[in-house]
SERO-4910 file (N, C-alpha, C, O; in steps of 0.05 Angstrom, whole numbers):
BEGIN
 pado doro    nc1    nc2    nc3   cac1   cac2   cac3    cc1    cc2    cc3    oc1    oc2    oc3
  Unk    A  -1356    119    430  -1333    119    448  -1342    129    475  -1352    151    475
  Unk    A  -1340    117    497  -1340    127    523  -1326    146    531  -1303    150    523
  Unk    A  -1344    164    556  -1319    179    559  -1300    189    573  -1292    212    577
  Unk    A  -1291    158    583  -1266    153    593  -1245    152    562  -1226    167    559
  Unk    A  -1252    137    548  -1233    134    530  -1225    169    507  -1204    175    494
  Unk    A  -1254    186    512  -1252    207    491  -1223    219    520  -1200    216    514
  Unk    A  -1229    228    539  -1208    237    555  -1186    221    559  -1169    230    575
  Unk    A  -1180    196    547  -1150    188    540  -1139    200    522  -1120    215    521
  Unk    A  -1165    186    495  -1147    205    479  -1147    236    467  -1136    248    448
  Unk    A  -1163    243    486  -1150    283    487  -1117    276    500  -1097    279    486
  Unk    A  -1116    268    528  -1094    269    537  -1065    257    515  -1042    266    513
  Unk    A  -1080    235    504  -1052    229    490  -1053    252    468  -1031    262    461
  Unk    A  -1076    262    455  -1071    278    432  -1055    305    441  -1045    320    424
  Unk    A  -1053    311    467  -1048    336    481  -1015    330    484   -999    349    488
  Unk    A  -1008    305    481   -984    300    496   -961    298    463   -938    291    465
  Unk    A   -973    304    439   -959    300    419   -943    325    421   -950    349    422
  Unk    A   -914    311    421   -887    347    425   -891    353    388   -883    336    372
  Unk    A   -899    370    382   -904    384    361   -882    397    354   -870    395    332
  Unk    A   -876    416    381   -847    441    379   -825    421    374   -808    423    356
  Unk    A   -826    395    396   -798    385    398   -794    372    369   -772    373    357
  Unk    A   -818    358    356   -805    346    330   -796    370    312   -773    368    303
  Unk    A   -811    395    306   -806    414    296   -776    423    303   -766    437    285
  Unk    A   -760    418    325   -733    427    337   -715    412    317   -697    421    303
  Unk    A   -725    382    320   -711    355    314   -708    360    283   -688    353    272
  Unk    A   -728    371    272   -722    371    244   -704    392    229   -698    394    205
  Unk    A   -695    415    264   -674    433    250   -656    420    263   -642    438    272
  Unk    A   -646    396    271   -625    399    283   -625    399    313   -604    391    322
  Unk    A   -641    406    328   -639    410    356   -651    403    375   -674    412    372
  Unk    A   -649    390    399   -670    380    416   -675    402    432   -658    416    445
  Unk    A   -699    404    430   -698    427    453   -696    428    488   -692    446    504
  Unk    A   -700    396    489   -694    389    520   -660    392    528   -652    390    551
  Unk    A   -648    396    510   -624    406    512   -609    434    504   -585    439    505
  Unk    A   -626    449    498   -619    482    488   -636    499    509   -652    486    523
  Unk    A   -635    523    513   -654    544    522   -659    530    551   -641    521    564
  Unk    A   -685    531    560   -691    527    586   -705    492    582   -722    484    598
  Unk    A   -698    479    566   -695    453    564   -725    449    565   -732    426    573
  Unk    A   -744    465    559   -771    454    556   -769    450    529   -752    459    513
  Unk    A   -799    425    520   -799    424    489   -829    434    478   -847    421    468
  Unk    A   -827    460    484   -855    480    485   -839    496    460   -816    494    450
  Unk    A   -863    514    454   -870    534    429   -844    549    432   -826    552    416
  Unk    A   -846    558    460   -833    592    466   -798    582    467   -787    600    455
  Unk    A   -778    563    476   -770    549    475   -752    545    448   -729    550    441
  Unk    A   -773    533    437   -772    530    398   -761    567    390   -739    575    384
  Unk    A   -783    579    393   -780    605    382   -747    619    391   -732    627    374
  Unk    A   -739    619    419   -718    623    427   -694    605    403   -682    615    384
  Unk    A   -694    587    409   -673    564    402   -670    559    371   -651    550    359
  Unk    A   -697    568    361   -694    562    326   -706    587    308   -706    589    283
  Unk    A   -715    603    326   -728    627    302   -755    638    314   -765    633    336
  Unk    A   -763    649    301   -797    668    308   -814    649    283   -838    646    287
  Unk    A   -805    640    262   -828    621    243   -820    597    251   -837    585    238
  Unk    A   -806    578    263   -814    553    273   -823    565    301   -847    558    302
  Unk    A   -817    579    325   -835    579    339   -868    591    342   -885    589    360
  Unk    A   -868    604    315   -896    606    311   -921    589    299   -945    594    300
  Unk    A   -902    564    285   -914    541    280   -918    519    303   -934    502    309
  Unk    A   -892    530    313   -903    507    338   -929    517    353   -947    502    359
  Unk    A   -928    540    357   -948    550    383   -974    548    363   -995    544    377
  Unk    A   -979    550    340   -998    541    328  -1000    514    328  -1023    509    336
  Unk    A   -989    495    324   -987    472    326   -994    454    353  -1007    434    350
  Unk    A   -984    463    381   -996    465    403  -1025    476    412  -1035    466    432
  Unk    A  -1034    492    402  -1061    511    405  -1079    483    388  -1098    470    398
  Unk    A  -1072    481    372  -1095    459    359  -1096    438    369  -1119    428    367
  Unk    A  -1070    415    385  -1078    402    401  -1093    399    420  -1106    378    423
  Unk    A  -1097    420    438  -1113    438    451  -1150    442    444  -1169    440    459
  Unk    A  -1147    449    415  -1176    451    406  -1177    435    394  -1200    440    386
  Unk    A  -1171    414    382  -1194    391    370  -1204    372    386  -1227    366    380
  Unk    A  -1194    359    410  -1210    339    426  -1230    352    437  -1252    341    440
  Unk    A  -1226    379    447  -1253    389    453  -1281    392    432  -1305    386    436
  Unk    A  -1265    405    408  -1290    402    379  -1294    374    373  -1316    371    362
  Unk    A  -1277    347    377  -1284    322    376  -1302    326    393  -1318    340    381
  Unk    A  -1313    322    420  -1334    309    449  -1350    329    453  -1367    328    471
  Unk    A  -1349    356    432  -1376    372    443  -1393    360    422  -1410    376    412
  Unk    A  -1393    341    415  -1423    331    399  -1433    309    415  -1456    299    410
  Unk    A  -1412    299    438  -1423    275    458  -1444    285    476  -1458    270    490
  Unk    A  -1448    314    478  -1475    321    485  -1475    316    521  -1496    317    533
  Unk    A  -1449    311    534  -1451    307    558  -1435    338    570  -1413    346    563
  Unk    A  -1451    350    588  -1442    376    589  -1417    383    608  -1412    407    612
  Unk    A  -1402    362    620  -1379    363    629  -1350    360    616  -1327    368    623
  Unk    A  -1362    341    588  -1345    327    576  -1329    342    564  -1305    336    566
  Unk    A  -1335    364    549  -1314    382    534  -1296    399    554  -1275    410    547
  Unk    A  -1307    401    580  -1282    410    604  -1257    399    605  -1234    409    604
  Unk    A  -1266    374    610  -1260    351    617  -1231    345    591  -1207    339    596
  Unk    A  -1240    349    575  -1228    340    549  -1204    350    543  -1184    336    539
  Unk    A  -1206    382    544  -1191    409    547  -1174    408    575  -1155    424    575
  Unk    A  -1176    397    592  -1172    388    620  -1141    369    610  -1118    374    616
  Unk    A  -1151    350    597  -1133    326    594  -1112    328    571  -1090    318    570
  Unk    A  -1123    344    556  -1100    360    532  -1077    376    549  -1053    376    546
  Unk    A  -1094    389    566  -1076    407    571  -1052    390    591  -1029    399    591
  Unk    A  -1059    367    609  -1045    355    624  -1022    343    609   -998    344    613
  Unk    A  -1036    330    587  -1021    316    565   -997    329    551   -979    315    542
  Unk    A   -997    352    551   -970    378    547   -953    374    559   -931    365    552
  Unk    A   -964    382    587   -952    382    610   -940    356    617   -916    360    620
  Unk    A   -945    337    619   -940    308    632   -930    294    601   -938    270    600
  Unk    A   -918    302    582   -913    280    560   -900    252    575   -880    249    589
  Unk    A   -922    234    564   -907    207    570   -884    198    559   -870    181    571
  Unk    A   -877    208    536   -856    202    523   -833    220    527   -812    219    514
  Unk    A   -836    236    544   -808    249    563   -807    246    591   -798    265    603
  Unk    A   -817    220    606   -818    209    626   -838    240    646   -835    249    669
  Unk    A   -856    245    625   -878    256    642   -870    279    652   -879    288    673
  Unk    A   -846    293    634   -841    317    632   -846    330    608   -840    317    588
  Unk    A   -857    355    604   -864    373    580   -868    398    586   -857    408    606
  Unk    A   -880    409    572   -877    436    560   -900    463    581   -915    448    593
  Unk    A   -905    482    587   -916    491    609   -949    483    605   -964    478    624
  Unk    A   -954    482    578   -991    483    571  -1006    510    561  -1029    512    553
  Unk    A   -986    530    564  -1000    554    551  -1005    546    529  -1023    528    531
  Unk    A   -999    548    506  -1009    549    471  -1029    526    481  -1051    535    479
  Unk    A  -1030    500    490  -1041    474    491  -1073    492    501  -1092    494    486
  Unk    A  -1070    502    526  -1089    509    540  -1104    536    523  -1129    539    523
  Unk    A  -1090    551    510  -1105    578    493  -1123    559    476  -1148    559    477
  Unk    A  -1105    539    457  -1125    521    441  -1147    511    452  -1166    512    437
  Unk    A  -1150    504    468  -1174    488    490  -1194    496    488  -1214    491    475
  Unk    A  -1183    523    515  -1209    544    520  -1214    567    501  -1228    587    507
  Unk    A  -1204    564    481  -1203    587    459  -1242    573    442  -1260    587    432
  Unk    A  -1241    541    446  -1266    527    437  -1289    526    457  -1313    530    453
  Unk    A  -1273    516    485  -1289    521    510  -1300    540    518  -1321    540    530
  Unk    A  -1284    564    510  -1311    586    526  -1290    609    523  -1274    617    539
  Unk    A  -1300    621    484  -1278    639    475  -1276    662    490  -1253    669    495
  Unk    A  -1298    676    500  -1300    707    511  -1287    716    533  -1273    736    534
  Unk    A  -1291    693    559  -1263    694    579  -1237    692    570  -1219    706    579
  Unk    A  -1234    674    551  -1198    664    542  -1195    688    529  -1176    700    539
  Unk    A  -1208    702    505  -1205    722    497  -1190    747    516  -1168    757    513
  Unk    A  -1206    753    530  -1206    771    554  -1177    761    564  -1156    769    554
  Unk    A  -1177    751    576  -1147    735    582  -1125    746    573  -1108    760    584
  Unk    A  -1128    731    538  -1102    736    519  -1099    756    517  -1077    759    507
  Unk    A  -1111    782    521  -1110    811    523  -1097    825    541  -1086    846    536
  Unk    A  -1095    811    572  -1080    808    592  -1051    801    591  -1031    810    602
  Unk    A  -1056    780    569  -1021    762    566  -1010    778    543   -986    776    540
  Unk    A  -1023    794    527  -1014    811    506   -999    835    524   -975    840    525
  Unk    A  -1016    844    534  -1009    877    542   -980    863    561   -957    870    557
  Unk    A   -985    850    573   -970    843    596   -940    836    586   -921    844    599
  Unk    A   -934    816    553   -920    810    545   -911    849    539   -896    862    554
  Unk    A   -922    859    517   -921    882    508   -904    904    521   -887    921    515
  Unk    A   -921    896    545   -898    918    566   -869    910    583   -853    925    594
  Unk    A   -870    890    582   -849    871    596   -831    858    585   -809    854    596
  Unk    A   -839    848    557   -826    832    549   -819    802    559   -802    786    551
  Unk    A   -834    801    574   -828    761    593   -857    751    582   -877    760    593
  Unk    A   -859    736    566   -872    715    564   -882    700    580   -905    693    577
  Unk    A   -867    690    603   -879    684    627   -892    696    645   -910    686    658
  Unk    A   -883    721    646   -907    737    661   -926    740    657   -943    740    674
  Unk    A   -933    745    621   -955    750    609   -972    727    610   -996    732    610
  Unk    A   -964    694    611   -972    673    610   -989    667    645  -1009    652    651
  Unk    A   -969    688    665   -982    676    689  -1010    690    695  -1032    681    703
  Unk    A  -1003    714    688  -1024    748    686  -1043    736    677  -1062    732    692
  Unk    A  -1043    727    652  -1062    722    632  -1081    688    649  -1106    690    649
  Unk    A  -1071    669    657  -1082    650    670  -1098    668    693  -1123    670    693
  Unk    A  -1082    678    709  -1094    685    732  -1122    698    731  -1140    693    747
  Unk    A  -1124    718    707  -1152    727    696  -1180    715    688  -1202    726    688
  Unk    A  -1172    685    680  -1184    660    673  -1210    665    690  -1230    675    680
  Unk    A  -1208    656    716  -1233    657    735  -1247    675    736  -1270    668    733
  Unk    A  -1244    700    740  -1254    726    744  -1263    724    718  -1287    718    721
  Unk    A  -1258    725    697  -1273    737    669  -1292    705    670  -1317    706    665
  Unk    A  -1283    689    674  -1309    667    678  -1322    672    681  -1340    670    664
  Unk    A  -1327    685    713  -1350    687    720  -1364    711    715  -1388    715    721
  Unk    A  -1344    732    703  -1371    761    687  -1369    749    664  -1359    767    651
  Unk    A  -1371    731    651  -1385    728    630  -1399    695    633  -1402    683    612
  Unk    A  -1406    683    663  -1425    676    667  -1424    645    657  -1444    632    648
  Unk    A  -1395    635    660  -1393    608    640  -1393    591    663  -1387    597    687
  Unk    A  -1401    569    652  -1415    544    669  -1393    537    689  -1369    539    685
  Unk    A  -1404    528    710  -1392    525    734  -1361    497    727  -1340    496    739
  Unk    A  -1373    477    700  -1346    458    700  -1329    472    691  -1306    466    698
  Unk    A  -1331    500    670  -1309    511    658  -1291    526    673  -1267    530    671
  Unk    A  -1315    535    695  -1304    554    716  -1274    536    725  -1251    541    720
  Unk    A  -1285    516    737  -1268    496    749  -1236    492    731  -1213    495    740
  Unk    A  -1248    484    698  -1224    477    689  -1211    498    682  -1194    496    664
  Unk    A  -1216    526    694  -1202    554    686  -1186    556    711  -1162    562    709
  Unk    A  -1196    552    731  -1172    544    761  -1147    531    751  -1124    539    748
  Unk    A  -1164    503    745  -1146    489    738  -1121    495    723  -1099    488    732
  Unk    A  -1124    509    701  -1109    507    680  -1094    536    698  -1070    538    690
  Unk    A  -1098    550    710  -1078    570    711  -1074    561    737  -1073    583    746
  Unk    A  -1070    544    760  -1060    531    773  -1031    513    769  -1010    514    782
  Unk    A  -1041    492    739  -1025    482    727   -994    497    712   -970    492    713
  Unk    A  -1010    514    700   -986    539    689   -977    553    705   -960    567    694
  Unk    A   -982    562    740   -970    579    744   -952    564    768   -935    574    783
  Unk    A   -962    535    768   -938    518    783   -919    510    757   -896    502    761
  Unk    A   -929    511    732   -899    506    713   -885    526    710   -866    526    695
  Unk    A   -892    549    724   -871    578    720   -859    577    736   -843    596    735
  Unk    A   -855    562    757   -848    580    784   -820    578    787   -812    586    809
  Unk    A   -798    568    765   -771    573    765   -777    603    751   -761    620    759
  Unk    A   -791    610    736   -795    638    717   -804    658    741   -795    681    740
  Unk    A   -818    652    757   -822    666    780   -804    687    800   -804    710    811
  Unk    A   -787    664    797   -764    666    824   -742    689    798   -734    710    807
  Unk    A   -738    684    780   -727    695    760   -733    725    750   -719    742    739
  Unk    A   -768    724    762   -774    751    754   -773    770    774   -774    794    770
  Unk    A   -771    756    804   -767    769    819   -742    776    828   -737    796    840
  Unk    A   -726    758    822   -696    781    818   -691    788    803   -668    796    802
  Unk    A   -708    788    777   -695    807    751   -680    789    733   -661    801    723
  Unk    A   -681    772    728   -656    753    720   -678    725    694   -671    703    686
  Unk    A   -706    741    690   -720    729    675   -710    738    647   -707    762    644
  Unk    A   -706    723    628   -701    727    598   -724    741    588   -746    738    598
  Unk    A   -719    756    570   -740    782    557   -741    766    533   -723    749    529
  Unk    A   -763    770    511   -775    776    487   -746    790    471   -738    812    480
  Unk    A   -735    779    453   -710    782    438   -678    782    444   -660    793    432
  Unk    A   -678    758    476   -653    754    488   -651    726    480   -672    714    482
  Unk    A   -632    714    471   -616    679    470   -622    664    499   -614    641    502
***
């Protein structure tokens, strides 16, 4: 497979709504409940803490298998690249006219294969951050924004560097209604409807 085509289909594998069929099968679209995304966090609000914890597992692995598919293509951009297009594929579902879900769980799955010790470092960030706050979104922007910096003390190759911009670029322009929300206080907490 070339790899133009392995980065299609990461992107289309990235773009499968996991949470939203998971919604559909209780009953609920989620583009119509909660904050009308059809993401993990979303699910978890709108249907429970065990379907949204299947979803966000369910998302995380879209995330990590096209990259464990193309790191045997032995081309050293390609698994960036791959993790790159998953994560767009969240974000951009074609099958919701190229609207979807923010890319966190999509993107943890990714770089969780790409280059665990930064993402690690990260999710430690989005932990404490959730932990103390309770906004998920905060913890999701905190935790991106760390991406680069732990990149580069732990010295990971300059494409990852890149697709670690990227990806918290991506997520912290899908927050930015959660933004404006946290700055007047008016952001939904960790165990509010």
């Amino acid at each position: 497979m070339t790899p133009a085509l392995l980065i299609a289909a990461a992107f289309l594998m990235g773009s499968i709504p996991f949470s939203w069929f998971i919604g559909r099968l209780m009953g609920v679209d989620l583009r119509q409940v909660g904050s009308g995304n059809p993401g993990a966090t979303n699910l978890m609000r709108s249907c429970g803490r065990f379907p949204g914890i299947l979803g966000l597992l369910l998302d995380a692995l879209k995330g990590s298998v096209p990259v464990l598919l193309v790191l045997s293509a032995g081309v050293g951009w390609l698994p960036a690249a791959a993790a790159m297009a998953a994560i767009l594929g969240h974000v951009l579902m074609p099958w919701f006219g190229f609207k979807g879900g923010k890319g966190v769980a999509t993107a943890l799955g990714a770089l969780l294969v790409l280059s665990p010790f930064p993402l690690l470092c990260s999710l430690g960030v989005f932990i404490l951050a959730v932990a103390l706050f309770r906004m998920v979104s905060l913890g999701s922007i905190l935790g991106v924004t760390a991406l680069v910096p732990f990149g580069i003390l732990f010295g990971a190759d300059p494409s990852v560097i890149i697709v670690f911009g990227a990806v918290a670029a991506v997520v912290i322009f899908g927050h930015r209604s959660n933004m404006g929300r946290i700055i007047h206080g008016t952001e939904r907490r960790l165990g509010s409807r």
